[in-house]
mmCIF file as gemmi writes it, N, C-alpha and C atoms, coordinates in Angstrom:
data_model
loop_
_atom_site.group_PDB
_atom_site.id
_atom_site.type_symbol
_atom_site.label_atom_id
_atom_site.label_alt_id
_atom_site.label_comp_id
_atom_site.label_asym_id
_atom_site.label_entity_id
_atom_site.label_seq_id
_atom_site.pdbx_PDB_ins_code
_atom_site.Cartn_x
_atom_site.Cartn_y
_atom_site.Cartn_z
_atom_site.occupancy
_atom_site.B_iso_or_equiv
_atom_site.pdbx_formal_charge
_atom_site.auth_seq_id
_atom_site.auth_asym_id
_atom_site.pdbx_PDB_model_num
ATOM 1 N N . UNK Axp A 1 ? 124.36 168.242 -34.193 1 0 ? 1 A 1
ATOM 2 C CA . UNK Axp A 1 ? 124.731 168.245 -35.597 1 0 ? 1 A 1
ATOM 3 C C . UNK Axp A 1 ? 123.495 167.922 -36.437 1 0 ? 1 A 1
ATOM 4 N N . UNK Axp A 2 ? 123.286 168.594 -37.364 1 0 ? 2 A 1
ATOM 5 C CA . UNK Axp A 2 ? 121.44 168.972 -38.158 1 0 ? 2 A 1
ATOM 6 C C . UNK Axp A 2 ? 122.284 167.827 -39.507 1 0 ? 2 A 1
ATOM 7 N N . UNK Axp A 3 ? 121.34 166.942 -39.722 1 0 ? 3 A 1
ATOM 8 C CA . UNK Axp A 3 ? 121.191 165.819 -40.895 1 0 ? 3 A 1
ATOM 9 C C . UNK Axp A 3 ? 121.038 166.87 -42.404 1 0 ? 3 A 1
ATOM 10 N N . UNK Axp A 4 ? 121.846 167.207 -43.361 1 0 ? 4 A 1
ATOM 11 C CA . UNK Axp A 4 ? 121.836 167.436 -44.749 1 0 ? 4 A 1
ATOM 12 C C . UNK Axp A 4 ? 120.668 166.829 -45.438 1 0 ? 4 A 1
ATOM 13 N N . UNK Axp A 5 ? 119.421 167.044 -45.761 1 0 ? 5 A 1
ATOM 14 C CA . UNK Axp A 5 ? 118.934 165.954 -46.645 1 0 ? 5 A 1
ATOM 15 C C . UNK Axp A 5 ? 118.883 166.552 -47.975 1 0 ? 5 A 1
ATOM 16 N N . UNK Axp A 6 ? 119.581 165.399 -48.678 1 0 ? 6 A 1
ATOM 17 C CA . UNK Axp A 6 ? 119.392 165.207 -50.153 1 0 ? 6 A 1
ATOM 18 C C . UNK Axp A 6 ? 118.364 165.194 -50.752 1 0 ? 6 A 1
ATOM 19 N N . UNK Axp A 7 ? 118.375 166.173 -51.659 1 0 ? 7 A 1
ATOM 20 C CA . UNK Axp A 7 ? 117.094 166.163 -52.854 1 0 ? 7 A 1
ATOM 21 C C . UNK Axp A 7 ? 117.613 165.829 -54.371 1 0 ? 7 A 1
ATOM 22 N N . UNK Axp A 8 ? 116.592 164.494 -54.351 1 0 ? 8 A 1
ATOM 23 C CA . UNK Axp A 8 ? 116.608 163.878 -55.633 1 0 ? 8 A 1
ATOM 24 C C . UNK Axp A 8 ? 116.639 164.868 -57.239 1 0 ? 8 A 1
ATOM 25 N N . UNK Axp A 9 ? 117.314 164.661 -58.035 1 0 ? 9 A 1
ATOM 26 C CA . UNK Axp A 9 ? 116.952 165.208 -59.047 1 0 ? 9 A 1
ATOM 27 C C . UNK Axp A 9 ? 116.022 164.696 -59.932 1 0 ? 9 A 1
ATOM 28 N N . UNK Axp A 10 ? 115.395 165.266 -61.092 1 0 ? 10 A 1
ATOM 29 C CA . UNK Axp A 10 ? 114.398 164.91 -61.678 1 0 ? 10 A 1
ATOM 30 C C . UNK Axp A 10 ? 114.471 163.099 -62.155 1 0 ? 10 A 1
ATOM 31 N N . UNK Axp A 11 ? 115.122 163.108 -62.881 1 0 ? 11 A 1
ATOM 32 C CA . UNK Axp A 11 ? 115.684 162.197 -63.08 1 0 ? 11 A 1
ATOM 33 C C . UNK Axp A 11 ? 115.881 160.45 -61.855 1 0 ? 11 A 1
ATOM 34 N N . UNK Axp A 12 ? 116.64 161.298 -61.306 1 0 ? 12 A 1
ATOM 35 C CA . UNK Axp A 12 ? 116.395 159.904 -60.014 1 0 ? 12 A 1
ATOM 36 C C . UNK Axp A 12 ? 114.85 159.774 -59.243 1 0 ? 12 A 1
ATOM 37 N N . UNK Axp A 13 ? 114.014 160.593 -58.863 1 0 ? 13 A 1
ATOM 38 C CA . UNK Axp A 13 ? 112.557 160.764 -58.981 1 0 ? 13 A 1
ATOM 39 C C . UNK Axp A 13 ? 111.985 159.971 -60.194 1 0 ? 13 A 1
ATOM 40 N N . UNK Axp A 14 ? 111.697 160.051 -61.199 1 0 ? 14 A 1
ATOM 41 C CA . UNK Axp A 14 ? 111.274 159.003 -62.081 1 0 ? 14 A 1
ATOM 42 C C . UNK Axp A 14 ? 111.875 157.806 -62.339 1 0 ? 14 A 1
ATOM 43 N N . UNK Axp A 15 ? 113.418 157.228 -61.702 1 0 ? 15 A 1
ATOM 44 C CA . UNK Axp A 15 ? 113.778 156.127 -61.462 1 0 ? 15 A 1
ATOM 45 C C . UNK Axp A 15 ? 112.7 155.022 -60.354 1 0 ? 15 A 1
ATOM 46 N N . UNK Axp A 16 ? 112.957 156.334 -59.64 1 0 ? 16 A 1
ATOM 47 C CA . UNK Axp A 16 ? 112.392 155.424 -58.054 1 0 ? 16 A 1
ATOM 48 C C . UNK Axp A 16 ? 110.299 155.365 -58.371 1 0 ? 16 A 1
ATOM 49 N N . UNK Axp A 17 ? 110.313 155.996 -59.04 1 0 ? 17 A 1
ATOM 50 C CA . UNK Axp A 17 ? 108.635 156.469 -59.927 1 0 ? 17 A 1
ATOM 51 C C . UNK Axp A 17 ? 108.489 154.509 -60.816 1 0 ? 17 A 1
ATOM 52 N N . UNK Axp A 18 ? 108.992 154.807 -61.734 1 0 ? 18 A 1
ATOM 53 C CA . UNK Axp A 18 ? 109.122 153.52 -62.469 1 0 ? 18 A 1
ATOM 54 C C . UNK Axp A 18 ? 108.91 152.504 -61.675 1 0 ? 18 A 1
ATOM 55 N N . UNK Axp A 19 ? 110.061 152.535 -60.442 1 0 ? 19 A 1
ATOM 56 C CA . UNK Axp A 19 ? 110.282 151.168 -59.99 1 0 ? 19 A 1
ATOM 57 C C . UNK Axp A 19 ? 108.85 150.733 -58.991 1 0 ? 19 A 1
ATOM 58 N N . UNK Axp A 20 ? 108.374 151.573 -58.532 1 0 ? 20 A 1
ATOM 59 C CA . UNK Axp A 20 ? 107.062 151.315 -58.051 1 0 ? 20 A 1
ATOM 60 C C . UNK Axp A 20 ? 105.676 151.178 -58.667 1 0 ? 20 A 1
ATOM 61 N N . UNK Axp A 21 ? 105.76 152.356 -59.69 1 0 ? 21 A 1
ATOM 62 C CA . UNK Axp A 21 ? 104.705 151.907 -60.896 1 0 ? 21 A 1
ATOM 63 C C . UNK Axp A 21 ? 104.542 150.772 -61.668 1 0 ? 21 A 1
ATOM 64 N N . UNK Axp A 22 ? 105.68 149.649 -61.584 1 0 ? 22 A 1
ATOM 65 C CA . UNK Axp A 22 ? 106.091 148.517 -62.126 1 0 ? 22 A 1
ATOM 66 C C . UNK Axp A 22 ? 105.439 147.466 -61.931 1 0 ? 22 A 1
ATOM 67 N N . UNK Axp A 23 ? 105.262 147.729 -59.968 1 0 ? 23 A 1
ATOM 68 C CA . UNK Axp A 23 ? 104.595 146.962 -59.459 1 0 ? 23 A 1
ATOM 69 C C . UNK Axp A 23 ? 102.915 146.327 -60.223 1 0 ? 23 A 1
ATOM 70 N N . UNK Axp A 24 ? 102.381 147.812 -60.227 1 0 ? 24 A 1
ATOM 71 C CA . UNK Axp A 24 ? 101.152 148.323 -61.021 1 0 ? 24 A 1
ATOM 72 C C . UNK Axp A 24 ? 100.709 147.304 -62.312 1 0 ? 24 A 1
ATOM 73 N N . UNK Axp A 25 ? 102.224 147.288 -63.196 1 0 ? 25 A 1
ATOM 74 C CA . UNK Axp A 25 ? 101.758 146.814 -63.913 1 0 ? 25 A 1
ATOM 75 C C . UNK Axp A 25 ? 101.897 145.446 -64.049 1 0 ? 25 A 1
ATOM 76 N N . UNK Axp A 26 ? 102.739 144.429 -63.138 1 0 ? 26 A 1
ATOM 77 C CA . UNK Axp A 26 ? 102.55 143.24 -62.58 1 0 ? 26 A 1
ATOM 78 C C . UNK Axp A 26 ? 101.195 142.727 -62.219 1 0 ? 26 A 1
ATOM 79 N N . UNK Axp A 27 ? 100.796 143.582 -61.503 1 0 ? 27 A 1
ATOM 80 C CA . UNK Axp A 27 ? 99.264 143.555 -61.02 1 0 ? 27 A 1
ATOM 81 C C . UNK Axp A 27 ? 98.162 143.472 -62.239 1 0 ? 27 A 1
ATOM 82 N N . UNK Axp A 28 ? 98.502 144.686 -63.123 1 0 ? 28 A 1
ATOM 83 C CA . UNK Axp A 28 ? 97.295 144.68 -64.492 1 0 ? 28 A 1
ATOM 84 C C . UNK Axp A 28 ? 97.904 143.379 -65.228 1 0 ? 28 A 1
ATOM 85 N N . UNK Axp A 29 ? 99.067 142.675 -65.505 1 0 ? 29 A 1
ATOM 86 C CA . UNK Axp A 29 ? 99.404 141.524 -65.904 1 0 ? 29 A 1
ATOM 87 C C . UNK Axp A 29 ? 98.859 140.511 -65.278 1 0 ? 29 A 1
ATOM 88 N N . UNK Axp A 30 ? 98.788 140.289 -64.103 1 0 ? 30 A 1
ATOM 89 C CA . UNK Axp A 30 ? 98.157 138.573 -63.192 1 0 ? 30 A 1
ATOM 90 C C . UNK Axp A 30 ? 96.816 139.09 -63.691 1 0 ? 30 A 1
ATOM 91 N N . UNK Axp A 31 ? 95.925 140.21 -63.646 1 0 ? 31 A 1
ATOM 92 C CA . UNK Axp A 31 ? 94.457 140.317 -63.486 1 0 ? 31 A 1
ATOM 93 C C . UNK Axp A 31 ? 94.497 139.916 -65.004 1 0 ? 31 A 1
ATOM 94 N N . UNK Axp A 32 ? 94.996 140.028 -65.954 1 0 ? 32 A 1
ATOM 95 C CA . UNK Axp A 32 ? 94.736 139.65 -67.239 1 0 ? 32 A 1
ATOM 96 C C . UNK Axp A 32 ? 94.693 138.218 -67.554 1 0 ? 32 A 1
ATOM 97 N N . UNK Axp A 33 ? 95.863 137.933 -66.965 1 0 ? 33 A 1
ATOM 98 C CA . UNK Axp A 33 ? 95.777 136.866 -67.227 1 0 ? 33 A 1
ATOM 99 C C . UNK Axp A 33 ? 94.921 135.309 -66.413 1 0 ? 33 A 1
ATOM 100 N N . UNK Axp A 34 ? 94.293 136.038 -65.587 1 0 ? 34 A 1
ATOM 101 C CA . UNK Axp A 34 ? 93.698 135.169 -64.365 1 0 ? 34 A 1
ATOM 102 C C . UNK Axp A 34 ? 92.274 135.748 -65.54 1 0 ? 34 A 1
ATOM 103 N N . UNK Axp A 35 ? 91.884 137.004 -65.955 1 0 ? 35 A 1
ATOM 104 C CA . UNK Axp A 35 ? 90.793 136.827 -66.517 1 0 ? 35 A 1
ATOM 105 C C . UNK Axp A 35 ? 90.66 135.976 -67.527 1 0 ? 35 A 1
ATOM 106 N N . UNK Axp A 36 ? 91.646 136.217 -68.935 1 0 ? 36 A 1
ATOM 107 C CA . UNK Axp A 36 ? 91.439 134.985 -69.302 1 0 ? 36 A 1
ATOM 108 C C . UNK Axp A 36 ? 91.64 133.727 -69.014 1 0 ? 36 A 1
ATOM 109 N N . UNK Axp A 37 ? 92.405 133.113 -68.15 1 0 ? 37 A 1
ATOM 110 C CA . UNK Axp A 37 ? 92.088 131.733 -67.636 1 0 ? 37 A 1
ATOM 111 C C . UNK Axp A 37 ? 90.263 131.552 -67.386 1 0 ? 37 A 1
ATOM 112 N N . UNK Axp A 38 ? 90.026 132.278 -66.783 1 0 ? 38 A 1
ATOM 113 C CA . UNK Axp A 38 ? 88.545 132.212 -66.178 1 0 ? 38 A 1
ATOM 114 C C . UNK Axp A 38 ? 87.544 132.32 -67.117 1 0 ? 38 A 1
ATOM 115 N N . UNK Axp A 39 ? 87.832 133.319 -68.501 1 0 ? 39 A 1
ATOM 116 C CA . UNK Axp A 39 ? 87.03 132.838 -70.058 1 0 ? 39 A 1
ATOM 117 C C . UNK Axp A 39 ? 86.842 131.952 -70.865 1 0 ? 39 A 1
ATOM 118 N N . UNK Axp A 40 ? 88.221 131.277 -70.423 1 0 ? 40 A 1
ATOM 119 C CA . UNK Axp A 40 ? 88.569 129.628 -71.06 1 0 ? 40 A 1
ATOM 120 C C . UNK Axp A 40 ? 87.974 129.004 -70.03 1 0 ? 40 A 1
ATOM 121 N N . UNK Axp A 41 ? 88.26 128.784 -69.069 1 0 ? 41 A 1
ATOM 122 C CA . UNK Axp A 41 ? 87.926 127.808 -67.889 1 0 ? 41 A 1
ATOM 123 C C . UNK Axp A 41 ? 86.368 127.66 -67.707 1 0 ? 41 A 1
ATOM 124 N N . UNK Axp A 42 ? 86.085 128.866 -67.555 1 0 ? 42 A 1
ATOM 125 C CA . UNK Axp A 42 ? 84.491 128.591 -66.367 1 0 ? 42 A 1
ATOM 126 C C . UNK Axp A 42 ? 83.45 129.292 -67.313 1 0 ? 42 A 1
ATOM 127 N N . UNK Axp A 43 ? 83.633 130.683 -67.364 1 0 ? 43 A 1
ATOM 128 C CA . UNK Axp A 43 ? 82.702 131.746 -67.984 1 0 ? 43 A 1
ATOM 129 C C . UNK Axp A 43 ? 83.097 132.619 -68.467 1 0 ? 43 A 1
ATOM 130 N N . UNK Axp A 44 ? 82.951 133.32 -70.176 1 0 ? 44 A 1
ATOM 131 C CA . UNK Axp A 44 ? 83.627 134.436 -70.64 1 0 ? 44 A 1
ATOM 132 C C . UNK Axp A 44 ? 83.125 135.685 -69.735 1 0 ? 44 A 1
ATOM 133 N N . UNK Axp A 45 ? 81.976 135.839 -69.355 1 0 ? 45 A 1
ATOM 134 C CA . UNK Axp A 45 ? 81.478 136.801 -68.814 1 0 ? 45 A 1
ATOM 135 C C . UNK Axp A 45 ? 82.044 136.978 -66.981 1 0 ? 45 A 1
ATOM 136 N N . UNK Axp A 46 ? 82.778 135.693 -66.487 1 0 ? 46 A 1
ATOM 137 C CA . UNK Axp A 46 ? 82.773 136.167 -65.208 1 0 ? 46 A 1
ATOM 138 C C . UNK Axp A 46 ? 84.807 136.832 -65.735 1 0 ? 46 A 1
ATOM 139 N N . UNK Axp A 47 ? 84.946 136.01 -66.416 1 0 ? 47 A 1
ATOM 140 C CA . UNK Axp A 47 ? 86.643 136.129 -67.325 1 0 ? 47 A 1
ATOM 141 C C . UNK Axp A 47 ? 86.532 138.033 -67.493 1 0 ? 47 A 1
ATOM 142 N N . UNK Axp A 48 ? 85.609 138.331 -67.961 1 0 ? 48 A 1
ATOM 143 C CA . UNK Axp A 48 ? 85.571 139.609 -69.109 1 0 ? 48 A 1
ATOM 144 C C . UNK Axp A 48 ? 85.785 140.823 -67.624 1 0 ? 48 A 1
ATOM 145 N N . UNK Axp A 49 ? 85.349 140.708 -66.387 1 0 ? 49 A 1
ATOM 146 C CA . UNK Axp A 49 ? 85.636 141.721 -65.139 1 0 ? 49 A 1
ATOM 147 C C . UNK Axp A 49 ? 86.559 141.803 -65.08 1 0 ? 49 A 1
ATOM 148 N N . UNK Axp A 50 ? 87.581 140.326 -64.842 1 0 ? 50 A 1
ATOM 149 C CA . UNK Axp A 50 ? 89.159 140.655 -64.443 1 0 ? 50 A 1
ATOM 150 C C . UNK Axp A 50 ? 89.939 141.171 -65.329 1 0 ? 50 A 1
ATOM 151 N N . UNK Axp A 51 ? 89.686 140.852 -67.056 1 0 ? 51 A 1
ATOM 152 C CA . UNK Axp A 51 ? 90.253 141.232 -68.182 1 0 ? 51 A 1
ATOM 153 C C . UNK Axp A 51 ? 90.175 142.962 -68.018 1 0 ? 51 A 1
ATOM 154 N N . UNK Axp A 52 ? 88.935 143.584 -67.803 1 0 ? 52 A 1
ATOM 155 C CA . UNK Axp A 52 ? 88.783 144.685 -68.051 1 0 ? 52 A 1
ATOM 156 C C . UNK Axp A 52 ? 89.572 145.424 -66.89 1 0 ? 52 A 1
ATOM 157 N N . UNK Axp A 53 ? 89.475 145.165 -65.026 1 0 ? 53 A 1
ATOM 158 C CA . UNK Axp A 53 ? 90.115 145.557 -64.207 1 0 ? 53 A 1
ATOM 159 C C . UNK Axp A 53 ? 91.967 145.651 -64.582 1 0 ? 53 A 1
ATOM 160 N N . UNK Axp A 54 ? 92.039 144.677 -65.516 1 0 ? 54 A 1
ATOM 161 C CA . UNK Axp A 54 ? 93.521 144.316 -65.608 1 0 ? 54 A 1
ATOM 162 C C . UNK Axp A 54 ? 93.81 145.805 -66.699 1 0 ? 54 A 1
ATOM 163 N N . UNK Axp A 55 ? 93.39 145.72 -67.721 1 0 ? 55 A 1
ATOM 164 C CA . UNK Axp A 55 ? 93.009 146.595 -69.115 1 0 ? 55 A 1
ATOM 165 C C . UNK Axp A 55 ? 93.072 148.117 -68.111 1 0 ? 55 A 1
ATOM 166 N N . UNK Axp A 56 ? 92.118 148.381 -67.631 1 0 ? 56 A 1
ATOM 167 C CA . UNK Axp A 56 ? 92.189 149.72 -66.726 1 0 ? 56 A 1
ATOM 168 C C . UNK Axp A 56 ? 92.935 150.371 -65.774 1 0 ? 56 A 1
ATOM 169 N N . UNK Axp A 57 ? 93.933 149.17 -65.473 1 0 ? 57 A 1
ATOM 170 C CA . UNK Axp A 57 ? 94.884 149.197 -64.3 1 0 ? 57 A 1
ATOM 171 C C . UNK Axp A 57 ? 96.027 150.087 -65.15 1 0 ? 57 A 1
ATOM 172 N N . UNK Axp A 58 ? 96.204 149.092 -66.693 1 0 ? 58 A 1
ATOM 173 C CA . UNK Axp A 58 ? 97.48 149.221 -67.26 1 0 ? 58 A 1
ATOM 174 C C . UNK Axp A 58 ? 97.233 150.974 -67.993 1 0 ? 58 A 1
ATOM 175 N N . UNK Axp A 59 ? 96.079 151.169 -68.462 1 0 ? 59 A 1
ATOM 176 C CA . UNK Axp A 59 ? 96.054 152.013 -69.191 1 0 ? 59 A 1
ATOM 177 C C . UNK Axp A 59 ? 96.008 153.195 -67.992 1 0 ? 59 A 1
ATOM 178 N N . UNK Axp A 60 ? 95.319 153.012 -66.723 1 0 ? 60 A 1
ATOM 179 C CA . UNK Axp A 60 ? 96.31 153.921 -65.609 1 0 ? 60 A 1
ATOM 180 C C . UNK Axp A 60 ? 98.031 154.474 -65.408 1 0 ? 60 A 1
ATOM 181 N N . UNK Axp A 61 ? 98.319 153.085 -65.377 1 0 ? 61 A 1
ATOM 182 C CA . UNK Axp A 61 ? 99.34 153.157 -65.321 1 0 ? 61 A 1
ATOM 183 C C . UNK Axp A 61 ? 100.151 154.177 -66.414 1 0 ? 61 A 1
ATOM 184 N N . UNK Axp A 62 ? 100.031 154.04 -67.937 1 0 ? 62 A 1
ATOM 185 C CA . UNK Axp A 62 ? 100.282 154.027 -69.043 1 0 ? 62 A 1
ATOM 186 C C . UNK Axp A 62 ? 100.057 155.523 -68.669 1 0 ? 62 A 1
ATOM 187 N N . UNK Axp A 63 ? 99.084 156.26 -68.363 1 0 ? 63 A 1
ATOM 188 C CA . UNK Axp A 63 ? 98.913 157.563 -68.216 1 0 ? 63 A 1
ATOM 189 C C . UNK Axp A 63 ? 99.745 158.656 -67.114 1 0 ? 63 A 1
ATOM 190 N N . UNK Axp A 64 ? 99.617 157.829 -65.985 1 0 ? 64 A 1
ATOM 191 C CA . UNK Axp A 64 ? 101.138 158.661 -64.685 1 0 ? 64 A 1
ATOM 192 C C . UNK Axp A 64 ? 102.285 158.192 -65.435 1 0 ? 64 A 1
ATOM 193 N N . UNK Axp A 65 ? 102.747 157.445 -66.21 1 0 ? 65 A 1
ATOM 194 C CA . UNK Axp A 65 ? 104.145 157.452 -66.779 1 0 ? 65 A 1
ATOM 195 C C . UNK Axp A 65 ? 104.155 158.598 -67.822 1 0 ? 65 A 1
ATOM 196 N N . UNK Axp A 66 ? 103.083 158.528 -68.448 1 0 ? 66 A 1
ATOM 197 C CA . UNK Axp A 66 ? 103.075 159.62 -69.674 1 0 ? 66 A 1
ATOM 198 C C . UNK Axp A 66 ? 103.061 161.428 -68.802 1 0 ? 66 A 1
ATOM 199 N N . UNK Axp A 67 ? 101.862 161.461 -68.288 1 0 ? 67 A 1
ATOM 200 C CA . UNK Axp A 67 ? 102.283 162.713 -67.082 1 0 ? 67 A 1
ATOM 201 C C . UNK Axp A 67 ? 103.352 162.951 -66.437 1 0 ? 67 A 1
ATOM 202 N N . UNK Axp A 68 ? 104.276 161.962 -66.093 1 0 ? 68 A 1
ATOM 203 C CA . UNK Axp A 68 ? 105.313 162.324 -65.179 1 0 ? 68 A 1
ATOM 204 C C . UNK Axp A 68 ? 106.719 162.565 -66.346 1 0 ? 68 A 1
ATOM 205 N N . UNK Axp A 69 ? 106.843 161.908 -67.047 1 0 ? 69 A 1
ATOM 206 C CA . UNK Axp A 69 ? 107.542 162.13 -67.998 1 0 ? 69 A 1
ATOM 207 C C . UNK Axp A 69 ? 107.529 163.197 -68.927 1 0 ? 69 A 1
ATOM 208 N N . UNK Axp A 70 ? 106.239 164.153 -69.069 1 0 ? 70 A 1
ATOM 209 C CA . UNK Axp A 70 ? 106.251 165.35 -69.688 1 0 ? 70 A 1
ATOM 210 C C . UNK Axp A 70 ? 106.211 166.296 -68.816 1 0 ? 70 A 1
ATOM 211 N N . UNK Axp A 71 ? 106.722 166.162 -67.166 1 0 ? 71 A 1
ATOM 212 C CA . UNK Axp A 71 ? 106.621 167.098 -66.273 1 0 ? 71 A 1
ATOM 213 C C . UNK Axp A 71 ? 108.504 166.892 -66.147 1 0 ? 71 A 1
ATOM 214 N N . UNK Axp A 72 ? 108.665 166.464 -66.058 1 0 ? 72 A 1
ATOM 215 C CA . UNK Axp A 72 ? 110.605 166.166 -66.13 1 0 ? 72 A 1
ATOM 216 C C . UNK Axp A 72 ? 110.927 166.687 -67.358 1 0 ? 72 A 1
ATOM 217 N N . UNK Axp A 73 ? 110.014 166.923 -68.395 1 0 ? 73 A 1
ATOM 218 C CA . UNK Axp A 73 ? 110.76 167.698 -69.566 1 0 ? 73 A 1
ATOM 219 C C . UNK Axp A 73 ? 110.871 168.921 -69.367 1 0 ? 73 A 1
């Protein structure tokens, strides 16, 4: 007996999209905020790497949501 597999519709595809890209932006959130701790704390300049890694993560992110969402239209 051969297994049916289900194919997602557009829609449930950018559910399960979101929920992992989410992660992403958890990640650009701690790096932000661990950079500035580290601008206040120790050094703006060692602070200003993680700020920017965090900054680049999100605006990644910000861009496959925007692509994937004008490909489902």
């Amino acid at each position: 007996m051969e297994k049916i597999k289900r194919r997602l519709d557009g829609h449930e595809e950018f559910e399960i999209m979101k929920l992992v890209l989410d992660k992403f932006l958890w990640i650009g959130t701690a790096l932000l905020g661990w950079g500035l701790y580290q601008s206040i704390a120790v050094d703006y300049k060692e602070g200003f790497w993680f700020i920017l890694a965090g900054a680049l993560l999100m605006l990644v992110f910000g861009w496959i949501i925007v692509r994937e969402f004008e490909q489902i239209r």
